[in-house]
PDB file of N, CA, C and O in Angstrom:
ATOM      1  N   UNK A   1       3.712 -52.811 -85.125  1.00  0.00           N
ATOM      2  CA  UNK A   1       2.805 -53.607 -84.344  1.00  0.00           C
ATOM      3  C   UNK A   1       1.388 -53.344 -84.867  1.00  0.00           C
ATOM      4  O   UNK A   1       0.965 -52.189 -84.907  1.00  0.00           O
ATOM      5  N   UNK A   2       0.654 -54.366 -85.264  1.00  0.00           N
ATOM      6  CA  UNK A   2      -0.596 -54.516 -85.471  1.00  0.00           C
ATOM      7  C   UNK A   2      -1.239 -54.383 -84.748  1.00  0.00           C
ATOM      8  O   UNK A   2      -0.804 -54.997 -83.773  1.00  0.00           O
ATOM      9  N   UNK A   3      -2.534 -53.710 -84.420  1.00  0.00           N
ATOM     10  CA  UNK A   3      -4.047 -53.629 -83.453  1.00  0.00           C
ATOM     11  C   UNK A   3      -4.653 -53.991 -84.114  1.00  0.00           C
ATOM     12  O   UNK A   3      -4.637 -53.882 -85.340  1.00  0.00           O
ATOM     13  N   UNK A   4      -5.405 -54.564 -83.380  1.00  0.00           N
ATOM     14  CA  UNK A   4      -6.776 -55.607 -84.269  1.00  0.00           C
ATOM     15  C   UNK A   4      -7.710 -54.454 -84.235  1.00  0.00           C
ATOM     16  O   UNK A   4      -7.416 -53.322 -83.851  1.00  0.00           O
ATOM     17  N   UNK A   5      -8.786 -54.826 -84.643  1.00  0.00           N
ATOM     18  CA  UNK A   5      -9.996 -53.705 -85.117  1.00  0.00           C
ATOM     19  C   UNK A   5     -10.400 -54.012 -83.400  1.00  0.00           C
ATOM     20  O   UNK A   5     -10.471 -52.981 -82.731  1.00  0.00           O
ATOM     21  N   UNK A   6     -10.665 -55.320 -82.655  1.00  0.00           N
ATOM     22  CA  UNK A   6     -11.272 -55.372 -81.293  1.00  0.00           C
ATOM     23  C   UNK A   6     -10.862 -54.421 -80.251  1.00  0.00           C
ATOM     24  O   UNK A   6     -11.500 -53.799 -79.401  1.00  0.00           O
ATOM     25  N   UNK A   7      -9.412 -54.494 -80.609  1.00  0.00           N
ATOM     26  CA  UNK A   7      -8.876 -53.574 -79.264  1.00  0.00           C
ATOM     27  C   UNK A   7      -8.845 -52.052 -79.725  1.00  0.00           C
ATOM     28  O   UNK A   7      -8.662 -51.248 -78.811  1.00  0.00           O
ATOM     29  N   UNK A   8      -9.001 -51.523 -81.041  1.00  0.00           N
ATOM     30  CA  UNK A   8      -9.423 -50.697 -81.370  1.00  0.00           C
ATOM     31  C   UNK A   8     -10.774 -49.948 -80.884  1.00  0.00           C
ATOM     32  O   UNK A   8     -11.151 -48.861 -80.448  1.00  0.00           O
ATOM     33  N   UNK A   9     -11.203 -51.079 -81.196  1.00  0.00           N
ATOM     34  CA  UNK A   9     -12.722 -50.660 -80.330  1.00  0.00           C
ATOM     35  C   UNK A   9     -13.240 -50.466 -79.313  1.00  0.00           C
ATOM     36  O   UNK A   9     -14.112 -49.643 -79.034  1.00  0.00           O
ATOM     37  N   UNK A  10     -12.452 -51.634 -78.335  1.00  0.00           N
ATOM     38  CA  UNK A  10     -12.492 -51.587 -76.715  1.00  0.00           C
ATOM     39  C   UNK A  10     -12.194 -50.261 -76.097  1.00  0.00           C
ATOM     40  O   UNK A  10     -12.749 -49.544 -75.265  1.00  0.00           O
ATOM     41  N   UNK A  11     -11.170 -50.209 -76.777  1.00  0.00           N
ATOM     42  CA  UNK A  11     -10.146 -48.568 -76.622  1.00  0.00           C
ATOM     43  C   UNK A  11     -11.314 -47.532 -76.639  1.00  0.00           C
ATOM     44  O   UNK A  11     -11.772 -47.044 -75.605  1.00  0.00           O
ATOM     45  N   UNK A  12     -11.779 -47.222 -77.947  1.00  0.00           N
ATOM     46  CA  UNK A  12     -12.060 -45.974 -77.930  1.00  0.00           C
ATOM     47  C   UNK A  12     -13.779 -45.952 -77.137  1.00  0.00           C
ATOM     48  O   UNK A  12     -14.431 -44.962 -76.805  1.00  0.00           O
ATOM     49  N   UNK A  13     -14.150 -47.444 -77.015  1.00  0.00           N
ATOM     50  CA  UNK A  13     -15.058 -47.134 -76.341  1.00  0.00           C
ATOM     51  C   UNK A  13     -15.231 -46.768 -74.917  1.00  0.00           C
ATOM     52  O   UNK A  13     -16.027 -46.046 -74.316  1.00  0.00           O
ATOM     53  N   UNK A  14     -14.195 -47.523 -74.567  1.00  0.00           N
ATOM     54  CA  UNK A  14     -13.550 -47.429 -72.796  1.00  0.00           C
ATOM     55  C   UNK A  14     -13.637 -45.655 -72.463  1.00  0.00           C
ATOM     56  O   UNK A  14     -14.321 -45.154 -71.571  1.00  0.00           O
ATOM     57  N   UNK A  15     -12.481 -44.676 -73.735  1.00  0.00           N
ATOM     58  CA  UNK A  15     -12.484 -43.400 -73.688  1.00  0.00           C
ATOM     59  C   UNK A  15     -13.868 -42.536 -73.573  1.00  0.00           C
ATOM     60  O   UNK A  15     -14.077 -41.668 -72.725  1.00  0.00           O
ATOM     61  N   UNK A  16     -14.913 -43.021 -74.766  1.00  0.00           N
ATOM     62  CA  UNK A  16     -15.776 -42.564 -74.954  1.00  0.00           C
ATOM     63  C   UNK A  16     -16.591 -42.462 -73.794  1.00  0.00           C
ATOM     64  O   UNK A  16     -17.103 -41.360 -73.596  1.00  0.00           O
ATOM     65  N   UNK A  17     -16.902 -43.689 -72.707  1.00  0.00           N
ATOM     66  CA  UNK A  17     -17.174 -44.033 -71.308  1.00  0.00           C
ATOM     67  C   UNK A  17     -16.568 -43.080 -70.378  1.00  0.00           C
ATOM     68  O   UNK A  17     -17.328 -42.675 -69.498  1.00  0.00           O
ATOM     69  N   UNK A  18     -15.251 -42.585 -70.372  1.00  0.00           N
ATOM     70  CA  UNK A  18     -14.820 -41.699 -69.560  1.00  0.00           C
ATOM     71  C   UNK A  18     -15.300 -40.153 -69.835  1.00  0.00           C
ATOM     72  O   UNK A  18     -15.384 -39.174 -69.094  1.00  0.00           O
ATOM     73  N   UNK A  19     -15.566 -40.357 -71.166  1.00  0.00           N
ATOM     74  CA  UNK A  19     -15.557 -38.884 -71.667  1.00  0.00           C
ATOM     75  C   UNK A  19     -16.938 -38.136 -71.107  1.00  0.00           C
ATOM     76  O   UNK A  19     -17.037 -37.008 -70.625  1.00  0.00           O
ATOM     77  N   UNK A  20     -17.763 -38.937 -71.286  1.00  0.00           N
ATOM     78  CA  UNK A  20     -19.042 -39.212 -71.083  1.00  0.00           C
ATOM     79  C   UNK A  20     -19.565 -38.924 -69.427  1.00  0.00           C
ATOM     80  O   UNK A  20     -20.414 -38.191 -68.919  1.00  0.00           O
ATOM     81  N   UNK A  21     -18.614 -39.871 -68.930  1.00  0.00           N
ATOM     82  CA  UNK A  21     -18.998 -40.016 -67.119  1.00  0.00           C
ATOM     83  C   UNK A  21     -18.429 -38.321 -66.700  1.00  0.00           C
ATOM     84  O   UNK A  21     -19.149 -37.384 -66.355  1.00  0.00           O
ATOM     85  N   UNK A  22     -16.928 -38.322 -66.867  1.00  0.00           N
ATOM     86  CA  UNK A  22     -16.694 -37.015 -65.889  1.00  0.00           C
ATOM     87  C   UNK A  22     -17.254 -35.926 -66.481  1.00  0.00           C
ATOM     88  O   UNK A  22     -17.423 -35.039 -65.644  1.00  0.00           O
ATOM     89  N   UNK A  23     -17.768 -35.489 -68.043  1.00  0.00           N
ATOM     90  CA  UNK A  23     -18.115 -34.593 -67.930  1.00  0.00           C
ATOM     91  C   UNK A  23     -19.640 -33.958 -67.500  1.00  0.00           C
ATOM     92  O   UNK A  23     -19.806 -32.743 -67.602  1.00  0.00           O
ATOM     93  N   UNK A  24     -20.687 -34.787 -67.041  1.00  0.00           N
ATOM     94  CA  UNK A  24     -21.336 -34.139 -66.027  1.00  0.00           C
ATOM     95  C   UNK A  24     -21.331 -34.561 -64.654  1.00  0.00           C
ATOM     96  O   UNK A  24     -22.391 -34.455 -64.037  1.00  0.00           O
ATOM     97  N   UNK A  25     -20.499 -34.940 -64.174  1.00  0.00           N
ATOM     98  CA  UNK A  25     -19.764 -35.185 -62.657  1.00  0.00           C
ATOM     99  C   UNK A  25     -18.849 -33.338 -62.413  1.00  0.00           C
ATOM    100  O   UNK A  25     -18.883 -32.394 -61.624  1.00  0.00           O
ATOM    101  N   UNK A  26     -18.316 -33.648 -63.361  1.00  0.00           N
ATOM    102  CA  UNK A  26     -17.953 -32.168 -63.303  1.00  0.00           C
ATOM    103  C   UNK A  26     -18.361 -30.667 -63.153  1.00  0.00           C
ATOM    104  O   UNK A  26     -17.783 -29.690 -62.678  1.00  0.00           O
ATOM    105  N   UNK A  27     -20.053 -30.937 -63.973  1.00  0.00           N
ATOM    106  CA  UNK A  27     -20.889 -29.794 -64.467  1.00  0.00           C
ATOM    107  C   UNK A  27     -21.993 -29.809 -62.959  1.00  0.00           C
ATOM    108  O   UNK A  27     -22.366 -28.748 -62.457  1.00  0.00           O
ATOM    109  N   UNK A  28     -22.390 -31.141 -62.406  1.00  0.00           N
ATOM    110  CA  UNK A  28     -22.494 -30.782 -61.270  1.00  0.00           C
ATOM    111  C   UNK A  28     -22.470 -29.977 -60.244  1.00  0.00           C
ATOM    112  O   UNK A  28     -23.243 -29.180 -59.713  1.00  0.00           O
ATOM    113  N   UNK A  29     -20.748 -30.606 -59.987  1.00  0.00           N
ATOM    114  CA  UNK A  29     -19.880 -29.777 -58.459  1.00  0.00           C
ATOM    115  C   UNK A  29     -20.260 -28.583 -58.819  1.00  0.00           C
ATOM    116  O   UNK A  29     -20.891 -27.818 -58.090  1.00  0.00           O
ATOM    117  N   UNK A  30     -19.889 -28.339 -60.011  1.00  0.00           N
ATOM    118  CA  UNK A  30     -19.843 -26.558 -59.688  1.00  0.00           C
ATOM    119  C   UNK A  30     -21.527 -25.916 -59.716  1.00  0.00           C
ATOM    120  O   UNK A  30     -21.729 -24.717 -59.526  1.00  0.00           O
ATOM    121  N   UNK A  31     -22.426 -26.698 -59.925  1.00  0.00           N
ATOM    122  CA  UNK A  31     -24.120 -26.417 -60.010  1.00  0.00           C
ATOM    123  C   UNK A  31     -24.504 -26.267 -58.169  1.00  0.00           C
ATOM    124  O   UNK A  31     -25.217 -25.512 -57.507  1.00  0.00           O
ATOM    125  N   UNK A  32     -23.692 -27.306 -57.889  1.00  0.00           N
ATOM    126  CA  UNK A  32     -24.349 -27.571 -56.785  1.00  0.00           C
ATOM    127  C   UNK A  32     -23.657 -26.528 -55.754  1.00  0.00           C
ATOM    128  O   UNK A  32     -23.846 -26.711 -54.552  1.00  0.00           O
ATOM    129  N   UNK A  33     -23.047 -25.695 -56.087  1.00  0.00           N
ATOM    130  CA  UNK A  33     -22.282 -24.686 -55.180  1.00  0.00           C
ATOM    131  C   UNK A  33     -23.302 -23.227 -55.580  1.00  0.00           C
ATOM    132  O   UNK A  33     -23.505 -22.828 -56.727  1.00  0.00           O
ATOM    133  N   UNK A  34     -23.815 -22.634 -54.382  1.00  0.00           N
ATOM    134  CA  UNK A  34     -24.353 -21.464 -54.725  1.00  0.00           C
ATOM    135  C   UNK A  34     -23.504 -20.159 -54.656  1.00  0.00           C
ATOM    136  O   UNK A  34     -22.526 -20.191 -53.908  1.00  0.00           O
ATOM    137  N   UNK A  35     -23.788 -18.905 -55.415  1.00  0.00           N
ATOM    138  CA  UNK A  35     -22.836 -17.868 -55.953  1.00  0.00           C
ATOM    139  C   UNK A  35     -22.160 -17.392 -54.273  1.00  0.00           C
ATOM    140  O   UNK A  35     -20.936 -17.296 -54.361  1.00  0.00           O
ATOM    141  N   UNK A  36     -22.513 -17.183 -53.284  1.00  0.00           N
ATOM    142  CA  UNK A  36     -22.431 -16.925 -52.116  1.00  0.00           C
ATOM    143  C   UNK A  36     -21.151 -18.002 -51.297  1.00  0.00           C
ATOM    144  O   UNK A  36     -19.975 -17.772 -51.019  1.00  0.00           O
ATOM    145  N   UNK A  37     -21.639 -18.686 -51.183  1.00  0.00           N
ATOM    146  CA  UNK A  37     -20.644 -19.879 -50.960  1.00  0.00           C
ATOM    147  C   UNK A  37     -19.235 -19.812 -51.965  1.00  0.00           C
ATOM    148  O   UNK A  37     -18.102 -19.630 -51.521  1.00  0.00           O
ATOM    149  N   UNK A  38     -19.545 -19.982 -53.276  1.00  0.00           N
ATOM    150  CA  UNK A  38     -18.109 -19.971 -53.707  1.00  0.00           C
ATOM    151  C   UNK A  38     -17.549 -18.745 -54.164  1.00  0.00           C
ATOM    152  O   UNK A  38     -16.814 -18.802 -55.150  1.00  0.00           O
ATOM    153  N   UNK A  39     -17.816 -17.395 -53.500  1.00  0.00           N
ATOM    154  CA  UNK A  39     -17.484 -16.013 -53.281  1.00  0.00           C
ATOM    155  C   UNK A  39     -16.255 -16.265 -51.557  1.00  0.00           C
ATOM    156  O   UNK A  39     -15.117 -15.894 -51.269  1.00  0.00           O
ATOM    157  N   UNK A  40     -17.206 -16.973 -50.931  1.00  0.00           N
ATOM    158  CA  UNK A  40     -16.589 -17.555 -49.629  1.00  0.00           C
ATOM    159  C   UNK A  40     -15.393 -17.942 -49.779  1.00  0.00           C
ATOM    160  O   UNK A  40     -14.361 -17.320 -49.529  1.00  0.00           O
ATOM    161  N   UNK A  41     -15.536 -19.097 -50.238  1.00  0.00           N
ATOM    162  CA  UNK A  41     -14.381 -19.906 -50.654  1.00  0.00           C
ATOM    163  C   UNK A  41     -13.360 -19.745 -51.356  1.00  0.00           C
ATOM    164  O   UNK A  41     -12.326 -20.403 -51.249  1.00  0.00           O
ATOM    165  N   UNK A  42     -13.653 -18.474 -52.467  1.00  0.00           N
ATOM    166  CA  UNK A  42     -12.202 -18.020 -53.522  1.00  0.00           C
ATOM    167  C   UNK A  42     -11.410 -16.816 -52.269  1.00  0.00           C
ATOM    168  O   UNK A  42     -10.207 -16.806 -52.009  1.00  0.00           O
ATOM    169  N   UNK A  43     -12.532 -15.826 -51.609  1.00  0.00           N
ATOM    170  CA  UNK A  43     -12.108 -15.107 -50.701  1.00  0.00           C
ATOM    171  C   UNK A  43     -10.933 -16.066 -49.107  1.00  0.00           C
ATOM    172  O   UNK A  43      -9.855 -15.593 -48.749  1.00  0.00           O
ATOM    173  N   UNK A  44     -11.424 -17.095 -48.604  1.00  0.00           N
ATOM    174  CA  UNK A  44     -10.646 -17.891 -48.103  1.00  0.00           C
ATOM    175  C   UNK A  44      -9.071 -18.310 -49.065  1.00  0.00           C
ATOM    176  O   UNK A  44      -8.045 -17.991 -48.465  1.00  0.00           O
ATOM    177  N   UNK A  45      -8.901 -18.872 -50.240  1.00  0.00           N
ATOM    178  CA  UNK A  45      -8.340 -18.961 -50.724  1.00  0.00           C
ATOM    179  C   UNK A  45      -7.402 -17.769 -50.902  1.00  0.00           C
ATOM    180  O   UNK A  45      -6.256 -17.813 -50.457  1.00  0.00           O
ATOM    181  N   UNK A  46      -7.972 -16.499 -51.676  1.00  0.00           N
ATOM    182  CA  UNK A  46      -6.785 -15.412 -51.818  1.00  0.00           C
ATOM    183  C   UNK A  46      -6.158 -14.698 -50.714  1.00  0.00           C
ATOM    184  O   UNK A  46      -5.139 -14.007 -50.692  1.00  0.00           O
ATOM    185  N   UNK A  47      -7.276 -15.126 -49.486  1.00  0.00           N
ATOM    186  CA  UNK A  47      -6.966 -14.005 -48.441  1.00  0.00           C
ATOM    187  C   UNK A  47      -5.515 -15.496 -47.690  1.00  0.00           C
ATOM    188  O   UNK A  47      -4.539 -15.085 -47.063  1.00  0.00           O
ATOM    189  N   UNK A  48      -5.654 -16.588 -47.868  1.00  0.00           N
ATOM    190  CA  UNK A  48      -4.402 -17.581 -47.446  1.00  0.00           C
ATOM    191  C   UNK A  48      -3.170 -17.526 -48.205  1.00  0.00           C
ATOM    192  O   UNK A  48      -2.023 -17.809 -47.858  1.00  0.00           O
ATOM    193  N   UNK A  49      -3.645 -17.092 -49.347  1.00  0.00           N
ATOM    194  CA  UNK A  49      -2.278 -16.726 -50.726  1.00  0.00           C
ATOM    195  C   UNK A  49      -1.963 -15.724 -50.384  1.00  0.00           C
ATOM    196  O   UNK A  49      -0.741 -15.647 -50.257  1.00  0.00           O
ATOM    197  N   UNK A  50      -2.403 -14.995 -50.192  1.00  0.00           N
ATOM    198  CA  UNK A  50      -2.095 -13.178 -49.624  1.00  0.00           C
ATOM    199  C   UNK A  50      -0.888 -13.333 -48.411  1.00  0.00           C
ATOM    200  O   UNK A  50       0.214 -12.843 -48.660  1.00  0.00           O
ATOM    201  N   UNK A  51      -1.062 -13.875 -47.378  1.00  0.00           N
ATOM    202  CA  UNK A  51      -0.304 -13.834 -46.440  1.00  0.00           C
ATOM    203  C   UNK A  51       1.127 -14.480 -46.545  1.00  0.00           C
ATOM    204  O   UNK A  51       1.242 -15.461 -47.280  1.00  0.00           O
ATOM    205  N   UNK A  52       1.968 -14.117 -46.025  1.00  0.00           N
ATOM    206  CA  UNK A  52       3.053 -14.332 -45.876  1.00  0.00           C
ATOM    207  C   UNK A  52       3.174 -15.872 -45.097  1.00  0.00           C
ATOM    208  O   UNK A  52       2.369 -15.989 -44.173  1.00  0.00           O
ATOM    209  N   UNK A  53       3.805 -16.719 -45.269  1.00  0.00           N
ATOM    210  CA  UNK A  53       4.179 -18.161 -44.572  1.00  0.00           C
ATOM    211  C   UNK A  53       4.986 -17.548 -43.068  1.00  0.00           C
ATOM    212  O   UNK A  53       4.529 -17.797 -41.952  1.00  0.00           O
ATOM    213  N   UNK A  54       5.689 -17.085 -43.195  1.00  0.00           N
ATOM    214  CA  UNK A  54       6.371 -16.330 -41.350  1.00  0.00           C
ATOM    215  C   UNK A  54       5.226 -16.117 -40.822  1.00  0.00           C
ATOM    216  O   UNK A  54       4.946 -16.763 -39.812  1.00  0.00           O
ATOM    217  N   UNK A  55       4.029 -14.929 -41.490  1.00  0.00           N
ATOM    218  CA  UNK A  55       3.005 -14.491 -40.969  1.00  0.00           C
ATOM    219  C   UNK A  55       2.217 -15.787 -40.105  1.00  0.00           C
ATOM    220  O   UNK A  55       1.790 -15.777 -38.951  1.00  0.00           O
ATOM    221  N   UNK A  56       2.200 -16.877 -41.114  1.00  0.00           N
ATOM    222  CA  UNK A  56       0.893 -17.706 -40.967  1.00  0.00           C
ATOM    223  C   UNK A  56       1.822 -18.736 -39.497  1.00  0.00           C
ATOM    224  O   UNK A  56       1.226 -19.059 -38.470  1.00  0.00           O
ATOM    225  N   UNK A  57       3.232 -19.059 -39.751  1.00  0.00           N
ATOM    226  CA  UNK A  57       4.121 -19.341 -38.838  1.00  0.00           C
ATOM    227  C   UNK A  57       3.523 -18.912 -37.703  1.00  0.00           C
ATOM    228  O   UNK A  57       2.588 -19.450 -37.109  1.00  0.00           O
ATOM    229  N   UNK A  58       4.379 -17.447 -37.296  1.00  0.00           N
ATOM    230  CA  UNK A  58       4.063 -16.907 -36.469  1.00  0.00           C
ATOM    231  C   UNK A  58       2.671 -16.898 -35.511  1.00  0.00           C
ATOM    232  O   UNK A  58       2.729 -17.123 -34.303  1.00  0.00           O
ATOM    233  N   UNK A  59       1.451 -16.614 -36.203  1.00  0.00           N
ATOM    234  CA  UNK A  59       0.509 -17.192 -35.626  1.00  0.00           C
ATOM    235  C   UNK A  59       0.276 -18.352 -35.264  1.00  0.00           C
ATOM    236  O   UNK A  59      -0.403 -18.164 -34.255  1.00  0.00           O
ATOM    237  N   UNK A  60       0.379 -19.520 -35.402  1.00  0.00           N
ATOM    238  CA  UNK A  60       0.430 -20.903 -34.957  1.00  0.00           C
ATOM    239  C   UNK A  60       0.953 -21.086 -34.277  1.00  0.00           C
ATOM    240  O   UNK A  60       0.564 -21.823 -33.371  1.00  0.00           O
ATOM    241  N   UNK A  61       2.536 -20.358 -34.289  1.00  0.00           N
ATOM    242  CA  UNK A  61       3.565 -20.615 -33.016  1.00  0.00           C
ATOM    243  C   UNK A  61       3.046 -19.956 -31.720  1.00  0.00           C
ATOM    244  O   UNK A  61       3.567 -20.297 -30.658  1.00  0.00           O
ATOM    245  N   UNK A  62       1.955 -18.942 -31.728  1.00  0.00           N
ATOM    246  CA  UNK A  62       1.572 -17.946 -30.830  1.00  0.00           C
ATOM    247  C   UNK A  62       0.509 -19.037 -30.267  1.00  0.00           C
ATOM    248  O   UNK A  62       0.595 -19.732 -29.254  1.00  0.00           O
ATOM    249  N   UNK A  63      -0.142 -18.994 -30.884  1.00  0.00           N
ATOM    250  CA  UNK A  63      -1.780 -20.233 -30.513  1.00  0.00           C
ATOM    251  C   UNK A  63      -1.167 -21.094 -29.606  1.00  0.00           C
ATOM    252  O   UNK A  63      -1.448 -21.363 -28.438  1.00  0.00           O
ATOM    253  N   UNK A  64       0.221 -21.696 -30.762  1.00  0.00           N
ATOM    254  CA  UNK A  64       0.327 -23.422 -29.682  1.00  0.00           C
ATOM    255  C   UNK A  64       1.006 -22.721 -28.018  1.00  0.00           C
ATOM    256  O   UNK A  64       0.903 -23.280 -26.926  1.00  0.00           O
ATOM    257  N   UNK A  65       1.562 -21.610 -28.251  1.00  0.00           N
ATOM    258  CA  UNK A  65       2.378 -21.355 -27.108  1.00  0.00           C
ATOM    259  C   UNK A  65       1.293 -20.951 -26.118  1.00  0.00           C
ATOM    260  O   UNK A  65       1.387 -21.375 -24.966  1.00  0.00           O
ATOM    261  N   UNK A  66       0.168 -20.088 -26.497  1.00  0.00           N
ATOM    262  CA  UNK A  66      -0.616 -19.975 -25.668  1.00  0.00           C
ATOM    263  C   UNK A  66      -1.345 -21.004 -25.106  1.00  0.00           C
ATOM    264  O   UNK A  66      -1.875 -20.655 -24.051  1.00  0.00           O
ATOM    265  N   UNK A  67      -1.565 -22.150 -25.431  1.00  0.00           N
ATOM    266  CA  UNK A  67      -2.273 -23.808 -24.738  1.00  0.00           C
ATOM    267  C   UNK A  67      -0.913 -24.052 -23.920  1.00  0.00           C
ATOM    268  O   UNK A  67      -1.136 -24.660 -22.873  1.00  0.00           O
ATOM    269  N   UNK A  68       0.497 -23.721 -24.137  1.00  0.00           N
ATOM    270  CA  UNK A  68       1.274 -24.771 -23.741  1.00  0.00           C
ATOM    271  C   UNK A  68       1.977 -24.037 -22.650  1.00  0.00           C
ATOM    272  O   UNK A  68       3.171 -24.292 -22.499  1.00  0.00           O
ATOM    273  N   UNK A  69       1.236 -22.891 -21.625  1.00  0.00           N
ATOM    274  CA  UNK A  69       1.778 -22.049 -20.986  1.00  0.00           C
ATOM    275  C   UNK A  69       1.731 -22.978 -19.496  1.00  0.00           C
ATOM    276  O   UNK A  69       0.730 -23.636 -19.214  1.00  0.00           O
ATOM    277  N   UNK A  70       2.591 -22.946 -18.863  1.00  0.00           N
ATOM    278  CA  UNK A  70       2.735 -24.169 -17.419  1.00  0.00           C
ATOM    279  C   UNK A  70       2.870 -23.076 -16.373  1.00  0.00           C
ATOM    280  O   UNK A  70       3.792 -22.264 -16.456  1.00  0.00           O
ATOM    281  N   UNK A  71       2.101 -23.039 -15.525  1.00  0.00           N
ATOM    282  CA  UNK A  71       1.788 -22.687 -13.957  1.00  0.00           C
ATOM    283  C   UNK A  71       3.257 -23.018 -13.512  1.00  0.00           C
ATOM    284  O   UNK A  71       3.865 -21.948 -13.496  1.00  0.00           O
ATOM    285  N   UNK A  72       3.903 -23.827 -13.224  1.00  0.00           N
ATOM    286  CA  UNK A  72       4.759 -23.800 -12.500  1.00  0.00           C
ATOM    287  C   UNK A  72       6.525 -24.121 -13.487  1.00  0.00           C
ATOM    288  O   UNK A  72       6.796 -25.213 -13.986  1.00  0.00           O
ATOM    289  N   UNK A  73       7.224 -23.204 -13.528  1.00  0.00           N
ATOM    290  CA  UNK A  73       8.276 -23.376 -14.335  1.00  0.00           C
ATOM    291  C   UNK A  73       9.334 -24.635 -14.103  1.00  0.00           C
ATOM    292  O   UNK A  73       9.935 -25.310 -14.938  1.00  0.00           O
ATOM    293  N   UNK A  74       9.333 -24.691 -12.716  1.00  0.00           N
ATOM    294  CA  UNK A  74       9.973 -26.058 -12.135  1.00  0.00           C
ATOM    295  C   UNK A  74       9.582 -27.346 -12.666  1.00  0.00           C
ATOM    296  O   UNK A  74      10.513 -28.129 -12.859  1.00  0.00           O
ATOM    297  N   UNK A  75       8.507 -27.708 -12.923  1.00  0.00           N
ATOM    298  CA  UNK A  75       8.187 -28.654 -13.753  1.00  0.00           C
ATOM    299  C   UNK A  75       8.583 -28.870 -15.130  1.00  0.00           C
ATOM    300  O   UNK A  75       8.712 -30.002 -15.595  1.00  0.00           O
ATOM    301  N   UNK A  76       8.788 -27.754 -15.824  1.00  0.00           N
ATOM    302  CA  UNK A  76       9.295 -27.705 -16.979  1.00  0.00           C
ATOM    303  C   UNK A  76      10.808 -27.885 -17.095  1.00  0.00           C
ATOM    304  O   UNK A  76      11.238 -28.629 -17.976  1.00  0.00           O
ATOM    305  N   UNK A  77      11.862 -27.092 -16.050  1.00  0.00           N
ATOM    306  CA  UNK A  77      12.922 -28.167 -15.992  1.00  0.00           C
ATOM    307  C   UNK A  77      13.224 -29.668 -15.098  1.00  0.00           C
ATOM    308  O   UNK A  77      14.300 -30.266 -15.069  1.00  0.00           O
ATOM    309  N   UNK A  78      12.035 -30.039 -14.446  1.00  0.00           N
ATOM    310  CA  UNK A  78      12.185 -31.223 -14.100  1.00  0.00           C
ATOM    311  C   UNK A  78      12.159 -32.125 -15.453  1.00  0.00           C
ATOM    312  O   UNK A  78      12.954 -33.065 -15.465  1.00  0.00           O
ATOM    313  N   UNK A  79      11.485 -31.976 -16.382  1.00  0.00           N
ATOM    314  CA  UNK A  79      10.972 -32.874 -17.499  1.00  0.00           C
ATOM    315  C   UNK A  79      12.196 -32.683 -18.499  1.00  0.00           C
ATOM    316  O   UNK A  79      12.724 -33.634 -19.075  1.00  0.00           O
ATOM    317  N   UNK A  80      12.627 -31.235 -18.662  1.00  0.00           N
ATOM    318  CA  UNK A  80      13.613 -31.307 -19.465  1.00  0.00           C
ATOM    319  C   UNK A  80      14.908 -32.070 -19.023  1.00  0.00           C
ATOM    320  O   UNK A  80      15.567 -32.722 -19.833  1.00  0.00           O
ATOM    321  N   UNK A  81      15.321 -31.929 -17.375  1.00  0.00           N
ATOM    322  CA  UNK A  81      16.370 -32.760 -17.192  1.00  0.00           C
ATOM    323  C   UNK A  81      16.375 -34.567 -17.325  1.00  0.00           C
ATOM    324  O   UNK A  81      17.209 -35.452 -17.518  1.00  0.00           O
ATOM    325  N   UNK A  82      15.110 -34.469 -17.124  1.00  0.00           N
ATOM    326  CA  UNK A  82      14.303 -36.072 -17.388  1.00  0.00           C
ATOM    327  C   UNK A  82      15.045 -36.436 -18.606  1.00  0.00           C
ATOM    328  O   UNK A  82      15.821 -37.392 -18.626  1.00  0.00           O
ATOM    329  N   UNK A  83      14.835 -35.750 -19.531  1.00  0.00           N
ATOM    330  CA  UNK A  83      14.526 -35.844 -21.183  1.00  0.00           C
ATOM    331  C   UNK A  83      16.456 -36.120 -21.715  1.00  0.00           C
ATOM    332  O   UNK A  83      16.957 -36.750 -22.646  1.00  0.00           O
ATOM    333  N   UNK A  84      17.017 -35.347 -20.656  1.00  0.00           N
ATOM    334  CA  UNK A  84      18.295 -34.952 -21.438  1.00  0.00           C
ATOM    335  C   UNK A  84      19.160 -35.871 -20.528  1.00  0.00           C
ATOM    336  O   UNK A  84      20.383 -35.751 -20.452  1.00  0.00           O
ATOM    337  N   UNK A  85      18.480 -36.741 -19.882  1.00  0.00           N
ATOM    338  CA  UNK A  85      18.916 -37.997 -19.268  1.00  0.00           C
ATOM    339  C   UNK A  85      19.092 -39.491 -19.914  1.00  0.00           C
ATOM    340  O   UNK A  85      20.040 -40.276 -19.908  1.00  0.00           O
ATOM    341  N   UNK A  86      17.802 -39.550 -20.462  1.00  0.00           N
ATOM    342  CA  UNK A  86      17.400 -40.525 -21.044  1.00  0.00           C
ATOM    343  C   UNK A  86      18.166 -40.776 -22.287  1.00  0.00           C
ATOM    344  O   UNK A  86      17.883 -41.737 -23.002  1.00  0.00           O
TER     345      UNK A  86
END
C-alpha cells in the first residue's frame, strides 16, 4: 500500500502537535504541586497500600454499623418480615 507524501505529512504533523501539547501540560501538574502537598499525598497513598483490604473492610463495616444502630429492635423485625413477604 502506497502513502502519499500528504498523509505522510498530516501524520507526522498531527504527532508532532501532540508531542508538543502534552509535554508541557505535563511539566505543569507537577510545578504546580508544592514539595509539602505532594509529601501529603504519596504518604496518603502508601499509608492506603500499607493496609490490609479486611482491615479497610472492617472499618467501613464498623462506621456504617455505627449510623445504622435502631432504638427500637422491633422495628427492625417488623421491616424484615415486611421484606420477606413481599
Amino acid at each position: 500500500m502506497v502513502v502519499s507524501r500528504k498523509w505522510a505529512f498530516v501524520f507526522s504533523a498531527v504527532l508532532l502537535l501532540l508531542l508538543v501539547g502534552v509535554a508541557p501540560a505535563t511539566s505543569r501538574t507537577n510545578a504546580g504541586i508544592s514539595a509539602p502537598t505532594r509529601r501529603i499525598e504519596i504518604e496518603k497513598v502508601q499509608s492506603s497500600s500499607n493496609s490490609t483490604m479486611a482491615a479497610r473492610s472492617q472499618e467501613e463495616a464498623d462506621a456504617l454499623n455505627e449510623k445504622a444502630v435502631a432504638d427500637d429492635p422491633e422495628e427492625i423485625v417488623s421491616m424484615v418480615e415486611i421484606a420477606c413477604t413481599l
